[in-house]
HTML snippet that shows the backbone in 3Dmol.js (N, CA, C, O; Angstrom):
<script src="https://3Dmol.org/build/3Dmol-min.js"></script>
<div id="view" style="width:600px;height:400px;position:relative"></div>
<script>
const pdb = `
ATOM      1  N   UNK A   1      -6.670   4.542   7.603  1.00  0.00           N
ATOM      2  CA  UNK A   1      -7.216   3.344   7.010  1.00  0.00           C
ATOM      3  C   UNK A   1      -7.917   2.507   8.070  1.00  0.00           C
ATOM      4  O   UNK A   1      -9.051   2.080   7.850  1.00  0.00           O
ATOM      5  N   UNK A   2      -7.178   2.217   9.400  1.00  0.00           N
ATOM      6  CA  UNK A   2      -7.671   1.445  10.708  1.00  0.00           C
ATOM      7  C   UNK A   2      -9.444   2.053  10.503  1.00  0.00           C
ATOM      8  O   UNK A   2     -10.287   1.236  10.130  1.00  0.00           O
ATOM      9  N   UNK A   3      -9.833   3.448  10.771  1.00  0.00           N
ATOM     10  CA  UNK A   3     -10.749   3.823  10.876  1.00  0.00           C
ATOM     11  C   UNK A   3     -11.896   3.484   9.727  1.00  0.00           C
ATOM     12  O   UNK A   3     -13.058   3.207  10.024  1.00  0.00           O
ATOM     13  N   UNK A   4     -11.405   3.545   8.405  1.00  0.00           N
ATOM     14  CA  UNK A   4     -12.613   3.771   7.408  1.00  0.00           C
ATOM     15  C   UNK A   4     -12.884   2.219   6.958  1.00  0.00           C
ATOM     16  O   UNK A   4     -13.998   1.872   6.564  1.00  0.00           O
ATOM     17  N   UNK A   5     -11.517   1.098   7.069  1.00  0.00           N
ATOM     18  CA  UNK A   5     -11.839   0.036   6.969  1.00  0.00           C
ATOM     19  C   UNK A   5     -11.854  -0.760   8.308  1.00  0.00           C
ATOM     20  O   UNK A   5     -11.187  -1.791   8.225  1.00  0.00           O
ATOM     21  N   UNK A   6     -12.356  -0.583   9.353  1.00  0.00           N
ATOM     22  CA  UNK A   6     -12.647  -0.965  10.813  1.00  0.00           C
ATOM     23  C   UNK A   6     -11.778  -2.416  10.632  1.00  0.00           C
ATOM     24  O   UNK A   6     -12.112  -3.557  10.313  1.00  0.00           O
ATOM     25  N   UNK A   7     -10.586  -1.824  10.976  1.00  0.00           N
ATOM     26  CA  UNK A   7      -9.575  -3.399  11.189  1.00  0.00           C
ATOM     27  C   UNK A   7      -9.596  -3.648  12.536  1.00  0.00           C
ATOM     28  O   UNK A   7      -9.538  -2.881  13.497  1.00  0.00           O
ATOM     29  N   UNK A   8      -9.708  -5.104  12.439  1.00  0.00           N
ATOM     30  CA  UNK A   8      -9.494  -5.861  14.408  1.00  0.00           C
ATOM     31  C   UNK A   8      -7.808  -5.455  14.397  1.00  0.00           C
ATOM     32  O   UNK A   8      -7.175  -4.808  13.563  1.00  0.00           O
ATOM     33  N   UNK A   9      -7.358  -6.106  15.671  1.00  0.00           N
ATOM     34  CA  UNK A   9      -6.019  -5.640  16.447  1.00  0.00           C
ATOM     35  C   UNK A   9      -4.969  -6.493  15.674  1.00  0.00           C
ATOM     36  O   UNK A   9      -3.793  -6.138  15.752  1.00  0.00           O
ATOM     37  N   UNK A  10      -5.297  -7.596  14.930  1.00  0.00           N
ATOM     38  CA  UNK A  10      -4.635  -8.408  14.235  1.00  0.00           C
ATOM     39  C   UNK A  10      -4.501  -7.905  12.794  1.00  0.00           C
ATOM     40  O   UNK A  10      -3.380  -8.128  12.336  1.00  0.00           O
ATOM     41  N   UNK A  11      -5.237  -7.362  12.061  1.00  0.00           N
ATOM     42  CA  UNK A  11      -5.315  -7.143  11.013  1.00  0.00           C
ATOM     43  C   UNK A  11      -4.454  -5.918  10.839  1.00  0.00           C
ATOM     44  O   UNK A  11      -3.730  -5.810   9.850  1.00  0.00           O
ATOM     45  N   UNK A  12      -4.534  -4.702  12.067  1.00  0.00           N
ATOM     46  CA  UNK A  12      -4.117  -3.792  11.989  1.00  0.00           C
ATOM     47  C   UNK A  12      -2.562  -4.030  12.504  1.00  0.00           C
ATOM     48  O   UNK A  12      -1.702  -3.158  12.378  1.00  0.00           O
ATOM     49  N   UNK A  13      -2.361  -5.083  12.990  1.00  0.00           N
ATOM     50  CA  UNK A  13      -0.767  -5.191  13.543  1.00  0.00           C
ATOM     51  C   UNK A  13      -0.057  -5.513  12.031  1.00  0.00           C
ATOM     52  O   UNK A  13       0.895  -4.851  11.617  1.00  0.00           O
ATOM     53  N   UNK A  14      -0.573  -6.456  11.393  1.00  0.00           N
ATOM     54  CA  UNK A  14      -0.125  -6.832   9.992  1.00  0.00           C
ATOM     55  C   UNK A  14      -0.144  -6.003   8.890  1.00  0.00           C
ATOM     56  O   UNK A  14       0.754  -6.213   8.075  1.00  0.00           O
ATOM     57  N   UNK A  15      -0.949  -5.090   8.638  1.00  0.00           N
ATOM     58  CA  UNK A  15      -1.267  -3.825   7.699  1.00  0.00           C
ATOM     59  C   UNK A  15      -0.118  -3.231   7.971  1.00  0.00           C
ATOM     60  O   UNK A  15       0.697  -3.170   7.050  1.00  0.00           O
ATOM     61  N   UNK A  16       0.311  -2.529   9.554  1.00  0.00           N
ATOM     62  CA  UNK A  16       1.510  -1.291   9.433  1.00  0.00           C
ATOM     63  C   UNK A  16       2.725  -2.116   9.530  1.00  0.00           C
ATOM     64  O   UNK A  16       3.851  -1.619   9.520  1.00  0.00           O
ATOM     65  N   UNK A  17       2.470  -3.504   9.635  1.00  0.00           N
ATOM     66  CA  UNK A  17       4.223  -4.072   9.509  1.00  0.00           C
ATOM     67  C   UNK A  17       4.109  -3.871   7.888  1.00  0.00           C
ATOM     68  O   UNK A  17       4.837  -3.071   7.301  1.00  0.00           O
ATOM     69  N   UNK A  18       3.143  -4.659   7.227  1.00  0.00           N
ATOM     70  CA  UNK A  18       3.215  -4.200   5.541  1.00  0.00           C
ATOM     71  C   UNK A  18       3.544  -2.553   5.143  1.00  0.00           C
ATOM     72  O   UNK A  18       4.466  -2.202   4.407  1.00  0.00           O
ATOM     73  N   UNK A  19       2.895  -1.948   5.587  1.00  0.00           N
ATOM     74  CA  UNK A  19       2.750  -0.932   5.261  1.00  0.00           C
ATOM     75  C   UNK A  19       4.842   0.055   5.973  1.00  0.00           C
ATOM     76  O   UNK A  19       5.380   1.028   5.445  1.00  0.00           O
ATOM     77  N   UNK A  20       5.167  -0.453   6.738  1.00  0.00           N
ATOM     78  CA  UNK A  20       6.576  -0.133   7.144  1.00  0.00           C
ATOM     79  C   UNK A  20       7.827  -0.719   6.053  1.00  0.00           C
ATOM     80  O   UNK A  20       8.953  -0.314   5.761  1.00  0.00           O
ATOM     81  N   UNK A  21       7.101  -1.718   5.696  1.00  0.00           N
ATOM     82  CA  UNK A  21       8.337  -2.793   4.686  1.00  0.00           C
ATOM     83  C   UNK A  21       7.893  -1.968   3.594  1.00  0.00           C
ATOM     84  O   UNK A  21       8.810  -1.272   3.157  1.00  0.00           O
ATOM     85  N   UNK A  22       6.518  -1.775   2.864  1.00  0.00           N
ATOM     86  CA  UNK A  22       6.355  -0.948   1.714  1.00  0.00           C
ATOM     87  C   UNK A  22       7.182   0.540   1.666  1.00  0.00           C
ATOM     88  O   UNK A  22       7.923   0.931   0.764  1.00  0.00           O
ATOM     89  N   UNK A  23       6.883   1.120   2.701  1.00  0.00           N
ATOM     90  CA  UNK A  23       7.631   2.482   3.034  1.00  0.00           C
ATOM     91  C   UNK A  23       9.079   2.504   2.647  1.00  0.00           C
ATOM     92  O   UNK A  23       9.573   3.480   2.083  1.00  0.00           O
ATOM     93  N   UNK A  24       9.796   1.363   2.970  1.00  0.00           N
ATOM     94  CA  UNK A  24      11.321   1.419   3.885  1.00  0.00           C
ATOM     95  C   UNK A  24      11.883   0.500   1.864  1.00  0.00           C
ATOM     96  O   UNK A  24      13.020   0.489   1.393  1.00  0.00           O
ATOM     97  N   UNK A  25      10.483  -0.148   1.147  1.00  0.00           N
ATOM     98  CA  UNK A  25      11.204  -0.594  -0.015  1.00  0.00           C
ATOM     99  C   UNK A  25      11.185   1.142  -0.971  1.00  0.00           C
ATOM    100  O   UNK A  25      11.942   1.550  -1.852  1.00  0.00           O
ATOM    101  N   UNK A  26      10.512   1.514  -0.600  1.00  0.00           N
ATOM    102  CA  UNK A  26      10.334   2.763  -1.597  1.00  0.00           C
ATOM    103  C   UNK A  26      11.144   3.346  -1.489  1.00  0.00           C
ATOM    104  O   UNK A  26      11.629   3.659  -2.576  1.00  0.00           O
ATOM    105  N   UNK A  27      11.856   3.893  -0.296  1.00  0.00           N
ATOM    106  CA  UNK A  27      12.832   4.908   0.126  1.00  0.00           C
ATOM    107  C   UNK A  27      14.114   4.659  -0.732  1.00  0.00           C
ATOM    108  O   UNK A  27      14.745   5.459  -1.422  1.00  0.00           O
ATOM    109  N   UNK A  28      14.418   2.741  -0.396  1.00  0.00           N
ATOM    110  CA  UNK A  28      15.207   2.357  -0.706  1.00  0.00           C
ATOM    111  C   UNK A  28      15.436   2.499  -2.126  1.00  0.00           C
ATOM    112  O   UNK A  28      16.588   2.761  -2.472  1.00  0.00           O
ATOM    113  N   UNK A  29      14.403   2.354  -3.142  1.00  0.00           N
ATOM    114  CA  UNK A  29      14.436   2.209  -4.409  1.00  0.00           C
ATOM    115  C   UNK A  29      14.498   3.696  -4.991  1.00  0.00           C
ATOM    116  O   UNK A  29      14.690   3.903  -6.190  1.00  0.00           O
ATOM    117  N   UNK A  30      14.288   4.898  -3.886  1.00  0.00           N
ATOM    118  CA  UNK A  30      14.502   5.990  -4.301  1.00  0.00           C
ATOM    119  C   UNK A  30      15.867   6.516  -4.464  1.00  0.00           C
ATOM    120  O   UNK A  30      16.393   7.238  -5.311  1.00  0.00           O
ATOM    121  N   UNK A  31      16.306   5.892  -3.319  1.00  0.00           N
ATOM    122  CA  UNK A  31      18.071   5.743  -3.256  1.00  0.00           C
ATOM    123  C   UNK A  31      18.575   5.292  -4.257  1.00  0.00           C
ATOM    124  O   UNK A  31      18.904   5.860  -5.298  1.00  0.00           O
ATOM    125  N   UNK A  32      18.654   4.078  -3.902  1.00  0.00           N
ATOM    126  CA  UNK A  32      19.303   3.026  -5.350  1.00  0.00           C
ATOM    127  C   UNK A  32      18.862   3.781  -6.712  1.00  0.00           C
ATOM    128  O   UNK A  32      19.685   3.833  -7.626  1.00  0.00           O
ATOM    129  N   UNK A  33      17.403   4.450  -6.892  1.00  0.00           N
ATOM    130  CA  UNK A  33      17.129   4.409  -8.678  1.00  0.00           C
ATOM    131  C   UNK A  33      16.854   5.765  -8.967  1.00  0.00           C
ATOM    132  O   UNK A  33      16.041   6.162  -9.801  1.00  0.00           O
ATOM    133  N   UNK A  34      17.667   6.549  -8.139  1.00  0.00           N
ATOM    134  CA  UNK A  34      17.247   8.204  -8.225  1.00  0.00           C
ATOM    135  C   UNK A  34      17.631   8.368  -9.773  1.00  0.00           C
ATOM    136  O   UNK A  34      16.928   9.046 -10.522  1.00  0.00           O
ATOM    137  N   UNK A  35      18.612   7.807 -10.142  1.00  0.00           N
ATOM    138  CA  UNK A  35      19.132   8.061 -11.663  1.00  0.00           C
ATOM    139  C   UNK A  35      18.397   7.433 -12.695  1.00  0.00           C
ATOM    140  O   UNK A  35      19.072   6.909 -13.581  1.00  0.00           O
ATOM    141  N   UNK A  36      17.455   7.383 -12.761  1.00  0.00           N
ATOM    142  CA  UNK A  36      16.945   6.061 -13.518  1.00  0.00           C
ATOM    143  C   UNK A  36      15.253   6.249 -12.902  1.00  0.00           C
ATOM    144  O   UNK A  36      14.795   5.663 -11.921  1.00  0.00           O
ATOM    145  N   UNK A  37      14.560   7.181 -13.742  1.00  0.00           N
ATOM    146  CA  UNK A  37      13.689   7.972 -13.591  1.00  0.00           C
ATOM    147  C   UNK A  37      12.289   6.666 -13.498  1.00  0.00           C
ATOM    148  O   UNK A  37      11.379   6.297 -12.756  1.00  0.00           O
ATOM    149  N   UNK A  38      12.991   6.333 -14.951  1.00  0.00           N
ATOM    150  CA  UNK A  38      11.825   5.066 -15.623  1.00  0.00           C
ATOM    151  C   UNK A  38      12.146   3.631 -15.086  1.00  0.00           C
ATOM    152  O   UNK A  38      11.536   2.645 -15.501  1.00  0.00           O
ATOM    153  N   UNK A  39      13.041   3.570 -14.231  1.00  0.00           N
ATOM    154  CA  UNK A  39      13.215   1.979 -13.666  1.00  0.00           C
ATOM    155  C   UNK A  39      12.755   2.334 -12.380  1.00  0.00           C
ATOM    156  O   UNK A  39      12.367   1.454 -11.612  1.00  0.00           O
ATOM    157  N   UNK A  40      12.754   3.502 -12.066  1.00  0.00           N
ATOM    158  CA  UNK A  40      12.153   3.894 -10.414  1.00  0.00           C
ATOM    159  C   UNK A  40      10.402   3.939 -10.409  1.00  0.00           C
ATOM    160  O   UNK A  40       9.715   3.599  -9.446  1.00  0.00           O
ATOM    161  N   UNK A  41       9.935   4.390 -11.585  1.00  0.00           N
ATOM    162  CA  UNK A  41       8.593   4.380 -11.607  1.00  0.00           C
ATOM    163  C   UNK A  41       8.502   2.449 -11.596  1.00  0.00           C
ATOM    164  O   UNK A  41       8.382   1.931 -10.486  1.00  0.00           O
ATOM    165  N   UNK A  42       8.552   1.716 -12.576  1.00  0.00           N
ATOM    166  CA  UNK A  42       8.345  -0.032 -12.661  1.00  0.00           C
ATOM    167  C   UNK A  42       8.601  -0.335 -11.423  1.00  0.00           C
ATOM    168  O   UNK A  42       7.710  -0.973 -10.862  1.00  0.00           O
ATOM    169  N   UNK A  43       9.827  -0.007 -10.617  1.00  0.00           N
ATOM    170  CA  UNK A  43       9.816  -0.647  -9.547  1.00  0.00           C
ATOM    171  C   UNK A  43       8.798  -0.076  -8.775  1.00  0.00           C
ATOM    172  O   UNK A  43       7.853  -0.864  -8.788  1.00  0.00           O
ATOM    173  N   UNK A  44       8.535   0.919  -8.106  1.00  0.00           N
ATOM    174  CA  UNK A  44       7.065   1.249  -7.757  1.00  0.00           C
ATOM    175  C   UNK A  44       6.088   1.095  -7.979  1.00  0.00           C
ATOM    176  O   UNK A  44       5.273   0.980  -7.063  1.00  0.00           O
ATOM    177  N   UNK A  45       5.807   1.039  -8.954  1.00  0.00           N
ATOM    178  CA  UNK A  45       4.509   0.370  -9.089  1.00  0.00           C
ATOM    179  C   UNK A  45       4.593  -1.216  -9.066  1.00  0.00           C
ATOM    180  O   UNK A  45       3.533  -1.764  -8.764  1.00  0.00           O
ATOM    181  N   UNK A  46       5.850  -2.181  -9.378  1.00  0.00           N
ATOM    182  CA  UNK A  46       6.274  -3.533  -9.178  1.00  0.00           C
ATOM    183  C   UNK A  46       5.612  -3.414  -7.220  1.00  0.00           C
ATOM    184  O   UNK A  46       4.604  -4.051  -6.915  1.00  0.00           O
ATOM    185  N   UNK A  47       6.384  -2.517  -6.111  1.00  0.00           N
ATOM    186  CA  UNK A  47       5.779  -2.537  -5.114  1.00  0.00           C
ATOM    187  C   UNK A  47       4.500  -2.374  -4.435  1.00  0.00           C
ATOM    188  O   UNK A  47       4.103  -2.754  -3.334  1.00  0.00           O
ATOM    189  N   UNK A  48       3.893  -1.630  -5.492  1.00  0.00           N
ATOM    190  CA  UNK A  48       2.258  -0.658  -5.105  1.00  0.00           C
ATOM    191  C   UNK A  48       1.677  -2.419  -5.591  1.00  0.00           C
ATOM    192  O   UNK A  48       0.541  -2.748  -5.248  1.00  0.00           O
ATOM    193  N   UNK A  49       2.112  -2.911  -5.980  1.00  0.00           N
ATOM    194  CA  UNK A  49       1.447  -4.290  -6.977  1.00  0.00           C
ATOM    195  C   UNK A  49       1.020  -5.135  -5.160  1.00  0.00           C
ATOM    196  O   UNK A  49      -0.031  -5.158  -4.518  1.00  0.00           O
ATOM    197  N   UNK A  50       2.494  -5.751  -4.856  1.00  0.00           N
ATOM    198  CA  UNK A  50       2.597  -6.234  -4.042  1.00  0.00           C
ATOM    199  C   UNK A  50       1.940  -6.082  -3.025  1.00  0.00           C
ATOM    200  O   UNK A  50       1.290  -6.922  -2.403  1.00  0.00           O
ATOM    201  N   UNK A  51       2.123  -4.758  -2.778  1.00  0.00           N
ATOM    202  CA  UNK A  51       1.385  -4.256  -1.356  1.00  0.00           C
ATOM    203  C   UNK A  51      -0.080  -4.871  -1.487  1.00  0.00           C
ATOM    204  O   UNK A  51      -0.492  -5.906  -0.962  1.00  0.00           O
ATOM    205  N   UNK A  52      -0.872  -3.850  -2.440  1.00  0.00           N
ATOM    206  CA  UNK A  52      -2.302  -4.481  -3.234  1.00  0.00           C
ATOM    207  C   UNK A  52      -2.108  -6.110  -2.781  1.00  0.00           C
ATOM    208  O   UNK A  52      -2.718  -6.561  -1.811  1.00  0.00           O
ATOM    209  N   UNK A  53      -1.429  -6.717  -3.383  1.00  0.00           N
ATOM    210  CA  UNK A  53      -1.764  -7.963  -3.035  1.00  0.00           C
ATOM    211  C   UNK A  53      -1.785  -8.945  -1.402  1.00  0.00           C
ATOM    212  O   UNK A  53      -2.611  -9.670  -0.847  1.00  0.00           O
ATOM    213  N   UNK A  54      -0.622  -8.544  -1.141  1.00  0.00           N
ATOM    214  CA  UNK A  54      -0.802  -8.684   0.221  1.00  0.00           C
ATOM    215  C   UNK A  54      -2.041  -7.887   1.271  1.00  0.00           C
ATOM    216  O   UNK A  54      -2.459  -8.403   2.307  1.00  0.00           O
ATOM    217  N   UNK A  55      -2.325  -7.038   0.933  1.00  0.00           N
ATOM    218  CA  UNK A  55      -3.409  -6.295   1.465  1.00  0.00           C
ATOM    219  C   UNK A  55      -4.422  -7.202   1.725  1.00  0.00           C
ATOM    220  O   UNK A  55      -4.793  -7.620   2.822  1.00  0.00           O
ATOM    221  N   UNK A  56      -4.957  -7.548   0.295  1.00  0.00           N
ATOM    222  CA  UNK A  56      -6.274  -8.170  -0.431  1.00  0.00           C
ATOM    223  C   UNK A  56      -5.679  -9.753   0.602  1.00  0.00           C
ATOM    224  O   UNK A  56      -6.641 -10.519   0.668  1.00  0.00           O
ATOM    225  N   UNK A  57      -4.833 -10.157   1.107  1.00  0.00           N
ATOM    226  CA  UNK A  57      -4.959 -11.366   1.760  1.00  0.00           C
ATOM    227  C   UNK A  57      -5.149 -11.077   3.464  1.00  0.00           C
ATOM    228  O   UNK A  57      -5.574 -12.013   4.142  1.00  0.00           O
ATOM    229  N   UNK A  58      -4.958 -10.304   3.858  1.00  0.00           N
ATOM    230  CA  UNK A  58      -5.001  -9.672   4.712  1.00  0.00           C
ATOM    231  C   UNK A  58      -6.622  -8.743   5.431  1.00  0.00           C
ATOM    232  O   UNK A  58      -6.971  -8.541   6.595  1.00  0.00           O
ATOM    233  N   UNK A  59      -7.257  -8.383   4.119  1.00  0.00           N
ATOM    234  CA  UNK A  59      -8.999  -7.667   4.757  1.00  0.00           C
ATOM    235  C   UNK A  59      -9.658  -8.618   3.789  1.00  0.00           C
ATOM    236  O   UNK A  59      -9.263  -9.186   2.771  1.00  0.00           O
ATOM    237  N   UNK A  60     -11.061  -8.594   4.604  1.00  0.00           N
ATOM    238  CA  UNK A  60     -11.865  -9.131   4.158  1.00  0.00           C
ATOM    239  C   UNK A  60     -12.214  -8.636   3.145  1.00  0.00           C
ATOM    240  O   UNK A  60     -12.013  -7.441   2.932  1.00  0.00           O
ATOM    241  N   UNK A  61     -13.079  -9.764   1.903  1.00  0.00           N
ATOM    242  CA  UNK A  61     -14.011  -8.839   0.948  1.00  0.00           C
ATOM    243  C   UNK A  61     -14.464  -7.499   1.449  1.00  0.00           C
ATOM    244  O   UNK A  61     -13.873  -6.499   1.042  1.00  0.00           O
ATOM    245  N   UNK A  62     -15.248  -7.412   2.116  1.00  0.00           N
ATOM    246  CA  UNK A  62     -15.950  -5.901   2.466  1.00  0.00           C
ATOM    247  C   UNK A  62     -14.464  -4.793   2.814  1.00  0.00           C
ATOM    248  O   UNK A  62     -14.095  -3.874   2.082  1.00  0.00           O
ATOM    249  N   UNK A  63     -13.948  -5.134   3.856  1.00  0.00           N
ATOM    250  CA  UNK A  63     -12.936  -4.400   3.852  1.00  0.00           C
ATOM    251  C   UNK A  63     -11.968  -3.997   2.873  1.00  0.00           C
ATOM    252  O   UNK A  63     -11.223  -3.026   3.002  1.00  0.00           O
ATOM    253  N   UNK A  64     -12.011  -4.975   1.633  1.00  0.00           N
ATOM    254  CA  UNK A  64     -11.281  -4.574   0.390  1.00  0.00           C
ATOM    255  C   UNK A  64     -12.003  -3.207  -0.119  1.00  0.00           C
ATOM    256  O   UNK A  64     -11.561  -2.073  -0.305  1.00  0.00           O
ATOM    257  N   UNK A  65     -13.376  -3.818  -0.276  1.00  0.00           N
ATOM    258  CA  UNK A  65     -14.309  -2.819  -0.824  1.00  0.00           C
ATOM    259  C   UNK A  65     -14.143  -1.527  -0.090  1.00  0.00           C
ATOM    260  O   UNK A  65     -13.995  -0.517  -0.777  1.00  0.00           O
ATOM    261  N   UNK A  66     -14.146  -1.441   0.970  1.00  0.00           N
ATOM    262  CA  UNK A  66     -14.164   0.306   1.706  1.00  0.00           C
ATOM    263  C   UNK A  66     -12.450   0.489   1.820  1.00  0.00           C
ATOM    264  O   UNK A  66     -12.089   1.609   2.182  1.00  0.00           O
ATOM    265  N   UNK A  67     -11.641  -0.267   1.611  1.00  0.00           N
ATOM    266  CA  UNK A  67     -10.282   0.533   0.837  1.00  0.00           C
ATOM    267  C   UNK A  67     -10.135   0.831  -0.386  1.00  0.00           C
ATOM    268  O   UNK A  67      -9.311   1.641  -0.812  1.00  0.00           O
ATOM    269  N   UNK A  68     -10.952   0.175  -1.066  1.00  0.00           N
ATOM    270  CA  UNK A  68     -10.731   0.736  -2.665  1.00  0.00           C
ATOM    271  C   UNK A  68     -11.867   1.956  -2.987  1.00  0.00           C
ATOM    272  O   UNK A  68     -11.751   2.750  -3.920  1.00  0.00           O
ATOM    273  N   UNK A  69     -12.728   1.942  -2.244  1.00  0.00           N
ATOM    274  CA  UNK A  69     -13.727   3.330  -2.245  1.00  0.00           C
ATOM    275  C   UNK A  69     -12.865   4.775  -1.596  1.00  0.00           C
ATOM    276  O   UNK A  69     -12.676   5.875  -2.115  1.00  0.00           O
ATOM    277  N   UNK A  70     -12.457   4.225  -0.250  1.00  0.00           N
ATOM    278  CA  UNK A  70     -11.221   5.156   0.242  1.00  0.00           C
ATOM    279  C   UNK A  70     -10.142   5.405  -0.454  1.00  0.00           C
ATOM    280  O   UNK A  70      -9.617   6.515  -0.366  1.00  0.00           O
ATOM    281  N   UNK A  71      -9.458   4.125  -1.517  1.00  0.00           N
ATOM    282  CA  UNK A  71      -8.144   5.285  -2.147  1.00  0.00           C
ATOM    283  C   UNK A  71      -8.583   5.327  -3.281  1.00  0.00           C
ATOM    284  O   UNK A  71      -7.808   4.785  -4.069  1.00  0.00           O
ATOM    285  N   UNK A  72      -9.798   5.866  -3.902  1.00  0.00           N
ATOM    286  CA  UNK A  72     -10.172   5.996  -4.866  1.00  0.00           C
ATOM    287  C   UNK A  72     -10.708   7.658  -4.099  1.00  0.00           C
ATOM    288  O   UNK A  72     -10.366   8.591  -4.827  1.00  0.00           O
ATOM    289  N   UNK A  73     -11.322   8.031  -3.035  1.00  0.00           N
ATOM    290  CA  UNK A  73     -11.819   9.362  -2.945  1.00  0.00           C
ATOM    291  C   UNK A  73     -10.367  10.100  -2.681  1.00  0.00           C
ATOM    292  O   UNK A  73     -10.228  11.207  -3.200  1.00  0.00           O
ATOM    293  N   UNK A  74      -9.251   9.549  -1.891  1.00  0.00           N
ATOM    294  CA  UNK A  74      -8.160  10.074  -1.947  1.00  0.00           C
ATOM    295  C   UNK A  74      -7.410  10.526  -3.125  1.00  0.00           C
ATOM    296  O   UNK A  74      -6.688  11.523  -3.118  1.00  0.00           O
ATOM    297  N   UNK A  75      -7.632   9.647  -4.288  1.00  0.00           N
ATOM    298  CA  UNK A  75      -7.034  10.118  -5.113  1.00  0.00           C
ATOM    299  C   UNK A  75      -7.699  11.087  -6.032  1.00  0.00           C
ATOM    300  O   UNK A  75      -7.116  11.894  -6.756  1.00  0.00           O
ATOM    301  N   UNK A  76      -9.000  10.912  -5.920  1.00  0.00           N
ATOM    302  CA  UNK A  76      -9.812  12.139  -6.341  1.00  0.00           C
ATOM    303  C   UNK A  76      -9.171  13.145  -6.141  1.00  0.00           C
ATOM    304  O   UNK A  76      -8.598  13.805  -7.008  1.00  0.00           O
ATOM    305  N   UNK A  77      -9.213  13.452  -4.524  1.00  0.00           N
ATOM    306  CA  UNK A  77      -8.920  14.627  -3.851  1.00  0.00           C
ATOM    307  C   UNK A  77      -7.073  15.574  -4.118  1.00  0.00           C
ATOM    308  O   UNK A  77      -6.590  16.632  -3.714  1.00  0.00           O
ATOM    309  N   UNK A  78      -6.680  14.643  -4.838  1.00  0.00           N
ATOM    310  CA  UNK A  78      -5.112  15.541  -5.056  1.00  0.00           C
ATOM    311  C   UNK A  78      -5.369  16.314  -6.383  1.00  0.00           C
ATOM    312  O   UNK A  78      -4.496  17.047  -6.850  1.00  0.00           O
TER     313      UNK A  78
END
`;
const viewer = $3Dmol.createViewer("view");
viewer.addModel(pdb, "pdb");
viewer.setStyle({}, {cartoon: {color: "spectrum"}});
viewer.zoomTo();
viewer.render();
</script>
């Protein structure tokens, strides 16, 4: 992401602390909601929400734009 949305040293220090807390809530909620197929999807996507949002405060307009072009060809690609 550093690369395709050219983040300064600040932006990119704040992205992988987000991006570590997003990781470390997912794991967690995989733990806690392994039983509970359909409360594990809401809460994930409740997090994918968040992240998105914090992101979007975090890059600029343009930089929003070349992450949402980027996880839009990524998700093409699966």
């Amino acid at each position: 992401m550093a690369q395709k949305v050219r983040l300064d040293e600040g932006q990119y220090v704040k992205i992988k602390r987000l991006n570590l807390q997003m990781l470390a809530e997912m794991q967690e909620a995989k733990t806690r909601l392994s039983s509970d197929p359909a409360a594990l999807d809401q809460y994930l996507a409740e997090v994918q929400s968040h992240y998105e949002w914090d992101l979007a405060a975090i890059l600029w307009p343009r930089q929003m734009v070349a992450y949402n072009q980027a996880k839009a060809t990524m998700t093409a690609a699966k």
